[in-house]
N, C-alpha and C positions, 0 to 999 in steps of 0.2 A: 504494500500500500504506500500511496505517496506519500511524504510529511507534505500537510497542510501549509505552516510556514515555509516551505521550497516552494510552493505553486502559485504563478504569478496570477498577482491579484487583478493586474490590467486586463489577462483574455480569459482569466479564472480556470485556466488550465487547459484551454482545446489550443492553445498558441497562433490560433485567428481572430482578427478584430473585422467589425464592420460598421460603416458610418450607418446615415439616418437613410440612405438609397438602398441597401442592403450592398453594397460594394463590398466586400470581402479582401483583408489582405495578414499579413505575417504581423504579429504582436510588434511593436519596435523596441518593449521591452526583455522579451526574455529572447527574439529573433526568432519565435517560430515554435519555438522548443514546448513550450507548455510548462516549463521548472524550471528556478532559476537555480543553477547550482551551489551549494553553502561555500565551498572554497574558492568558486572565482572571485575577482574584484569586480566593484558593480561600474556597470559600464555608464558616461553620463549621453545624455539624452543626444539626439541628432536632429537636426532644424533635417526635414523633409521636403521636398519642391511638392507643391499643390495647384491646381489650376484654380480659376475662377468663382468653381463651384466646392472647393477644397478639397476636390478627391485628390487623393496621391497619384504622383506621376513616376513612371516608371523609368 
């Protein structure tokens, strides 16, 4: 079972996020993963490029 505190609270553990369109993309903070590991170091945030309508641009 996972520990509760490893599992990122941002995509609550599926390591997908989705805006208010249902757009679908990778958590930006665990990177996908769904756990953020206890021994790494926390990574800090990343400005993302957004269009108009602020979906993420690839």
């Amino acid at each position: 079972m996972v520990d509760r505190e490893l599992t990122c609270k941002a995509c609550e553990g599926t390591g997908m996020l989705a805006d208010d369109e249902g757009w679908q993309y990778n958590c930006s903070v665990c990177r996908g993963k769904g756990i953020l590991p206890a021994n790494e170091a926390r990574q800090s945030a990343e400005i993302m490029t957004v269009d108009e309508n602020n979906r993420l641009l690839d």
